[in-house]
C-alpha positions as CSV (number, residue, x, y, z in Angstrom):
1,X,218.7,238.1,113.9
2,X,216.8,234.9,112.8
3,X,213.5,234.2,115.4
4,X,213.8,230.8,118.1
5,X,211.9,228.4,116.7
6,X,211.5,225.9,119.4
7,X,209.5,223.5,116.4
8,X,211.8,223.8,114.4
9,X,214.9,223.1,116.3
10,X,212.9,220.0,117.4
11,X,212.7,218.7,113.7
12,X,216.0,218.6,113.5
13,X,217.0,216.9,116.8
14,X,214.5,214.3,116.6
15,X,215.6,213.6,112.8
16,X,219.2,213.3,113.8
17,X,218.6,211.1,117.2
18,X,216.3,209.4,114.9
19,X,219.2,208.6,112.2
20,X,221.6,207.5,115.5
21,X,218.4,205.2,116.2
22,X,217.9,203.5,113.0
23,X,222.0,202.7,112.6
24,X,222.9,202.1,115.8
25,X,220.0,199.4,117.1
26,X,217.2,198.9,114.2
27,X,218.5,199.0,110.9
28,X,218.6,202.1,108.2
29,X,214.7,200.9,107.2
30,X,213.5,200.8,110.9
31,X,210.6,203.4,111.4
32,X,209.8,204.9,114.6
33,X,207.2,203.7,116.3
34,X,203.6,205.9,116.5
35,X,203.4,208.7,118.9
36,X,200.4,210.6,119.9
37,X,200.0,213.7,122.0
38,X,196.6,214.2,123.9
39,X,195.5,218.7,124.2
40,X,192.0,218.3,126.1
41,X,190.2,221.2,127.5
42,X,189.8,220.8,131.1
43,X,186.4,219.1,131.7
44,X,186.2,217.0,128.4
45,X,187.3,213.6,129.9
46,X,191.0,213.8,128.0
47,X,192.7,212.1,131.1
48,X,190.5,208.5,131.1
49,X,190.5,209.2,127.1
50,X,194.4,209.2,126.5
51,X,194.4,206.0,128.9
52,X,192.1,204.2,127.0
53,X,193.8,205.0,123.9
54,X,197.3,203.9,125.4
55,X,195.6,201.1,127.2
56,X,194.2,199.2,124.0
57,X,196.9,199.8,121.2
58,X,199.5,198.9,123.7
59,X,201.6,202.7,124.2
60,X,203.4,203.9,127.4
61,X,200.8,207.0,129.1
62,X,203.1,210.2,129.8
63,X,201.2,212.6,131.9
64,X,202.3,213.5,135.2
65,X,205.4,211.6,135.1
66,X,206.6,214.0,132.5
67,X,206.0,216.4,135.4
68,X,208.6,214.1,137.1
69,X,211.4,213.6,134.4
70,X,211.2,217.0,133.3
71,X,212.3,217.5,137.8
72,X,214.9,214.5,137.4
73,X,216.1,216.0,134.2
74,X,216.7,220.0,135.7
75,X,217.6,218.5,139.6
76,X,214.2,220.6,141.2
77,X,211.4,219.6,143.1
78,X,208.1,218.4,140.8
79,X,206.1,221.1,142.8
80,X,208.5,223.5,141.1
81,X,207.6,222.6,137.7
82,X,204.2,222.1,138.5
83,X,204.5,225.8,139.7
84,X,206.4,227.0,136.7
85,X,203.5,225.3,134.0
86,X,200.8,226.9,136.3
87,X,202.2,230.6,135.6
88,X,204.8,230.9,132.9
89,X,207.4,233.5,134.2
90,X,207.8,236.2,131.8
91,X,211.0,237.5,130.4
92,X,211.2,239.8,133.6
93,X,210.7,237.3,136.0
94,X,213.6,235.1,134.4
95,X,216.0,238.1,134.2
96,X,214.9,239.1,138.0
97,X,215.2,235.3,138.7
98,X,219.2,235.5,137.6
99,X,220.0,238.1,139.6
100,X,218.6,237.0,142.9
101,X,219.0,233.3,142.6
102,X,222.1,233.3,144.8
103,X,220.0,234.0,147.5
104,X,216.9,232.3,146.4
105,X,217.2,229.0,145.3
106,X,213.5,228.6,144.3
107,X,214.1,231.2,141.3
108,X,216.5,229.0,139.6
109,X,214.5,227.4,138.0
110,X,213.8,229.9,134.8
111,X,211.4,229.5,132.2
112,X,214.3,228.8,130.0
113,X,215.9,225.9,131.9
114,X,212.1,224.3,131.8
115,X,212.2,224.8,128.2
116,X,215.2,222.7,127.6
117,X,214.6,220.1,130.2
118,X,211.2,219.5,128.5
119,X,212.9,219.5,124.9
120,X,215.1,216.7,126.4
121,X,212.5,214.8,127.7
122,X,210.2,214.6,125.1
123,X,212.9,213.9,122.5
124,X,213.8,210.7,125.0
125,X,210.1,210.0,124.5
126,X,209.7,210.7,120.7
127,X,212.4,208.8,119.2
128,X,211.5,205.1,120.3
129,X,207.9,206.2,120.2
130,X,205.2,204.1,121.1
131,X,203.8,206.7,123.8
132,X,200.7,208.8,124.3
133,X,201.7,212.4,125.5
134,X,199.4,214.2,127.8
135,X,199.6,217.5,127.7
136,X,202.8,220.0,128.6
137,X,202.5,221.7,124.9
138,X,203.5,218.5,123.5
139,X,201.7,219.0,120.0
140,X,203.5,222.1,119.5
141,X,206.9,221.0,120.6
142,X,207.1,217.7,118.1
143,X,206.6,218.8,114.7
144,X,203.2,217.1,112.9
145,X,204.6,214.7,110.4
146,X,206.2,213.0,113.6
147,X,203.1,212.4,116.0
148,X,198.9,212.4,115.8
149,X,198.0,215.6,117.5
150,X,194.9,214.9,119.0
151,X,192.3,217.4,120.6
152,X,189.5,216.8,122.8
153,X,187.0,219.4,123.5
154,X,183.2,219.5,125.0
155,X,180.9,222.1,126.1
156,X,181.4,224.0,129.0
157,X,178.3,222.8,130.5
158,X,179.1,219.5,130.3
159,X,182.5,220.5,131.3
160,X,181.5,222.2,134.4
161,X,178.9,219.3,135.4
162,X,181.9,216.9,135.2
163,X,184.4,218.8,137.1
164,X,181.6,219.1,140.1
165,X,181.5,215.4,140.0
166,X,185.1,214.4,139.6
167,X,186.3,217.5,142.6
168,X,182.8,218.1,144.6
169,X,182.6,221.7,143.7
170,X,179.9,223.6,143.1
171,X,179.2,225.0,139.6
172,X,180.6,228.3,140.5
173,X,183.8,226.6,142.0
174,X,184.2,224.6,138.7
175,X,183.4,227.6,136.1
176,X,186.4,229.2,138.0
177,X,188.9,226.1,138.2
178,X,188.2,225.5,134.1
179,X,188.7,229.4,133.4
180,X,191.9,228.4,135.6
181,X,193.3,226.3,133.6
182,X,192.0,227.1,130.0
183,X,194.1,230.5,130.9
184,X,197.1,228.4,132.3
185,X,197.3,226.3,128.9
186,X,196.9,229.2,126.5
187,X,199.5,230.7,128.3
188,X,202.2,228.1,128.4
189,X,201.3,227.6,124.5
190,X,201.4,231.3,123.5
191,X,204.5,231.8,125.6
192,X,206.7,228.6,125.2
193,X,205.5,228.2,121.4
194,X,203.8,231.0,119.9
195,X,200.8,228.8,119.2
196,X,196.9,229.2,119.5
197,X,195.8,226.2,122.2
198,X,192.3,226.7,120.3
199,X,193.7,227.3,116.6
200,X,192.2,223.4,115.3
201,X,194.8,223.9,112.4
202,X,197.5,222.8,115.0
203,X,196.2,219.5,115.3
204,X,195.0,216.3,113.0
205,X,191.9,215.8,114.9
206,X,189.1,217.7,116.6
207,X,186.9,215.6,118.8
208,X,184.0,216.9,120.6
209,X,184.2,214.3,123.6
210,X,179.8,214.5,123.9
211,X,179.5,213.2,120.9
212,X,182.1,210.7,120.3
213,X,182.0,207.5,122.4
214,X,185.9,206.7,123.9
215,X,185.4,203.3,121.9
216,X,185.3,205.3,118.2
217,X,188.2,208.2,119.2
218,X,190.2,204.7,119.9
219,X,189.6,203.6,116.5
220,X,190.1,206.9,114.9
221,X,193.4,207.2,116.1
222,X,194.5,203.4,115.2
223,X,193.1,204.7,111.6
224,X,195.1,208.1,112.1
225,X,198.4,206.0,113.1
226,X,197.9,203.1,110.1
227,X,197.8,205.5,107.5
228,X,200.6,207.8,108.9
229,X,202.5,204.1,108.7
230,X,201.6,203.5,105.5
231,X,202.6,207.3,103.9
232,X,206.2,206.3,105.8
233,X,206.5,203.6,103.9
234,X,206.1,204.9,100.7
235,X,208.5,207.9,101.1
């Protein structure tokens, strides 16, 4: 029996929906409008930078209101997806969650139903473009030659300094809340995508958030977008 591949089966959804687009609204020559998803590691400053980036070349921000349409989308509460990206339910949990969900409506909401719900949503997002992504294995869901995967890392001292600012913890607090949540997104990565969240193969640029200014990451990915414009156009 052939593998899921969640990538791949997202290739060739987006390319039909994108085919519906073009003939139904834009024209057989219309090309979808850039898309760029935002992996940060907790601490680097990803947040302001994928607002900055949406702010000045004029794209919609999707970060925790993808938290909220993914909830619209499978009728649950937003805590409960919050909940679910958190800690991944295993295959276990899901089969466990089946069997008792007649009695306990929190359970659901499977790891599976996420899955689909976020598929939707994104590919709602994808095909008229023109959004920054936050977040929510994004890059790995929407295959490369349709989006700018960006990544944003620092290190963890100046990660931990700027988690005690932004939350008022001490450095011992913060060391704990990024190993937190470095664990949480290599989780929901390894589990929803079988990908690496710290493999830089997976993405088209690496930026160390210390040494870049928010100003040049900007321009890097207006560069990133005008060329990946440009190789559209000549295919």
């Amino acid at each position: 029996m052939r593998k899921y591949d969640p990538v791949e089966e997202m290739s060739l959804l987006l390319k039909a929906r994108l085919e519906d687009w073009r003939l139904l609204n834009k024209g057989p020559a219309y090309q979808c409008k850039p898309l760029v998803t935002v992996t940060r590691e907790p601490g680097s400053g990803g947040e302001s930078i994928a607002e900055k980036i949406a702010a000045e070349l004029g794209m919609h921000l999707y970060n925790w209101e993808l938290v909220e349409r993914i909830a619209r989308d499978a009728s649950v509460d937003a805590q409960l997806v919050s909940k679910l990206e958190e800690d991944p339910a295993t295959v276990f949990d899901d089969y466990l969650g089946d069997l008792v969900s007649e009695y306990k409506r929190e359970y659901r909401f499977s790891s599976e139903k996420y899955l689909d719900s976020l598929k939707r949503v994104l590919l709602a997002i994808a095909v008229p473009g023109n959004a920054v992504i936050v977040g929510r294995g994004s890059n790995f869901f929407l295959p490369q030659d349709n989006k700018i995967g960006l990544c944003l890392v620092a290190p963890l001292s100046v990660r931990i300094e700027n988690v005690t600012k932004e939350l008022g913890l001490t450095d011992k607090e913060a060391r704990k809340h990024i190993s937190k949540l470095e664990a949480e997104h290599r989780k929901l990565a390894k589990k929803y995508f079988q990908a690496d969240v710290r493999d830089p193969d997976n993405y088209h640029l690496v930026v160390n958030t210390t040494l870049i200014k928010p100003e040049t990451i900007v321009q890097m990915v207006r560069l990133l977008i005008q060329e990946s414009n440009e190789a559209k156009q000549e295919t």
